[in-house]
N, C-alpha and C positions, 0 to 999 in steps of 0.2 A: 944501251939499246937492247943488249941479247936479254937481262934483265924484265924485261916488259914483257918482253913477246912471255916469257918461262912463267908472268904472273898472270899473265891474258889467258891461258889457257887450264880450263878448267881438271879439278883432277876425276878420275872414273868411277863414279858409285856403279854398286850393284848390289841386291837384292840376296840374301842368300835365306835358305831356311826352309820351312815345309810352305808351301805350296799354297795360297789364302782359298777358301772358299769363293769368294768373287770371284776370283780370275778363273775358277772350273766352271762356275756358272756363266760368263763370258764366253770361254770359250764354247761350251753348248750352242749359248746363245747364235754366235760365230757361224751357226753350222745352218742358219737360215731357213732350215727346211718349214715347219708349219709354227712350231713350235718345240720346247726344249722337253717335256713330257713326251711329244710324240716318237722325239727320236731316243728318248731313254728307254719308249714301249719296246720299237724295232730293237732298240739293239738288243735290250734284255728278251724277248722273242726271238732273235735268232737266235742267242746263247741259250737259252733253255731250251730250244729244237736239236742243237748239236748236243745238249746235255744229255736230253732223253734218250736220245739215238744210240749216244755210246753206251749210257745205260743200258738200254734193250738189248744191247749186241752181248755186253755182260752177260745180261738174265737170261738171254736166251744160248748162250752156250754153256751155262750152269743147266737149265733147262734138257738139251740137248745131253751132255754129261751124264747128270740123273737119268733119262729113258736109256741110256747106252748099258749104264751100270744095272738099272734094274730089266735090262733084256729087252723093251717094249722098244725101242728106236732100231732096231740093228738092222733091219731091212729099211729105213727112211733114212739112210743116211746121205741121201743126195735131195731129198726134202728139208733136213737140216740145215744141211751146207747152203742150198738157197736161199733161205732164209737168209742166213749169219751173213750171206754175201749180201744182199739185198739190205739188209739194214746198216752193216759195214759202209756197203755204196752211199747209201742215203746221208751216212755221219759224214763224210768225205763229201758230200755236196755240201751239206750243212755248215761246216768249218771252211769251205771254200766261200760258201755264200757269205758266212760271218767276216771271212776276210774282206772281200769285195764290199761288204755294207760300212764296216770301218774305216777300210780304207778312202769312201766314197763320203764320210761324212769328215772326217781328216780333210781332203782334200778341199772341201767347200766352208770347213772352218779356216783353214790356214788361206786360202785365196780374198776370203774377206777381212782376215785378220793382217794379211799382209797389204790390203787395200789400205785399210784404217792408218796403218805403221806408215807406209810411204804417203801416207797423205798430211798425216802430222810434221812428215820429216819436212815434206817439200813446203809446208806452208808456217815452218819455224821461222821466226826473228832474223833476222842477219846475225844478232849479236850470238846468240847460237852456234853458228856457222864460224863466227869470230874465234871464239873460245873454244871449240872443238875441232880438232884433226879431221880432216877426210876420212885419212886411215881408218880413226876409233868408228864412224860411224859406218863404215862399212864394215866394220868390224861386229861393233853389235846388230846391227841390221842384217848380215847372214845368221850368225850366233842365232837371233831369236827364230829366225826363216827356219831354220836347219830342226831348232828345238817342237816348232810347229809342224814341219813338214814330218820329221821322224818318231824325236821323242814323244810329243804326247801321245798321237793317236795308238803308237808301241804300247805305250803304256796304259792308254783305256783300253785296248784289247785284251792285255796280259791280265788287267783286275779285274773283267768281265770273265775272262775264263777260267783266272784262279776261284775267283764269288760263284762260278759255273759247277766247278768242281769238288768246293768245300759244300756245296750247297748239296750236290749229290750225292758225296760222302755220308754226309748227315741223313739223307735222305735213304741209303741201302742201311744204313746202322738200324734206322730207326723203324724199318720194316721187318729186317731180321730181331732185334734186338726190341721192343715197344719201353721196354722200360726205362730203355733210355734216354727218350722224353721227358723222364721224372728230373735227371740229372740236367740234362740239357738247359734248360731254363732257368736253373738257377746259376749254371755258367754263363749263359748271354747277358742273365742279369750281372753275373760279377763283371766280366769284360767292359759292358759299357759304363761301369760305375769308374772302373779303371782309366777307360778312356779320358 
C-alpha cells in the first residue's frame, strides 16, 4: 500500500534559467493600468526626472566650484547653496516618487497575478490535488507570492536606475568629451551583436 501512495505523488519541476521574454511582458501586462507602453512612459519619466536632477546638482556644483575658483561666486555663496539645496530636494522627491510609482505598479501586478495563480489553484482537477502535497503547494504558492511581491518589482527598479545611470554616464562623457560619440556607436553596435 505505502508503495502506491510514494507512486501517486508527483515529483516537483521547476523552471530554472534567465527569465523568458513572455513572462516580463505578462507581468507588465499584470500591472492593469491603461496599457503596458503607458506604464513603461511613467516609469522611464520618473527615472529620467531623478536622472536629470542628480545630474543638475553635479553640474551645478562644478558650476558653483568654477565661479569660486575664478573669484566671481564668493559673495553668492548662499545663492549657490540654494540652489544645490533646492535641486538636491527635488532629486530626493524624485527618487521618493520613483519609489512609490514602483512600488504602486509592483503591487497591482502581483494582486492580479496572485488572483490569476489562486484561481488556477482552486479550480484544478482533484487528481491534482491527488498527487500533490499540501505542503508543496503552499510551498510554491508563497515562493511565487514572495518572488512577486519582493523580487521582481526590486528588480525592475534596480534596471531602471542602473539604465538611469549608464545612460547619464554616457550622457556627461558625451558632452565633455563629443568625440566620443564616434567611439560609442561602434561599441553598442559590437554589444548587441554580442548579445
Amino acid at each position: 500500500m505505502e508503495e502506491k501512495v510514494k507512486k501517486l505523488i508527483t515529483e516537483e519541476s521547476r523552471a530554472t534559467g534567465k527569465i523568458a521574454s513572455n513572462l516580463w511582458r505578462d507581468y507588465l501586462r499584470s500591472i492593469d493600468i491603461v496599457n503596458v507602453p503607458f506604464c513603461l512612459f511613467v516609469a522611464f519619466l520618473v527615472q529620467f526626472t531623478e536622472s536629470s536632477l542628480r545630474l543638475s546638482n553635479d553640474f551645478w556644483m562644478s558650476k558653483w566650484s568654477g565661479d569660486m575658483k575664478s573669484g566671481e561666486g564668493v559673495n553668492d555663496s548662499r545663492w549657490y547653496l540654494s540652489i544645490y539645496a533646492l535641486i538636491g530636494s527635488l532629486a530626493i522627491s524624485s527618487l521618493f516618487l520613483r519609489g512609490i510609482v514602483m512600488a504602486w505598479f509592483g503591487l497591482r501586478a502581483a494582486r492580479t497575478l496572485h488572483n490569476r495563480i489562486l484561481k488556477r489553484v482552486m479550480k484544478a482537477p482533484t487528481s491534482f490535488f491527488d498527487t500533490t502535497p499540501v505542503g508543496r503547494i503552499l510551498n510554491v504558492f508563497s515562493r511565487d507570492i514572495k518572488s512577486l511581491d519582493v523580487t521582481l518589482p526590486m528588480a525592475v527598479e534596480l534596471s531602471l536606475g542602473s539604465l538611469g545611470q549608464v545612460l547619464s554616464c554616457i550622457f556627461v562623457i558625451c558632452v565633455v568629451v563629443p568625440n566620443f560619440l564616434v567611439a560609442l556607436i561602434p561599441f553598442c553596435l559590437l554589444y548587441i551583436t554580442i548579445q
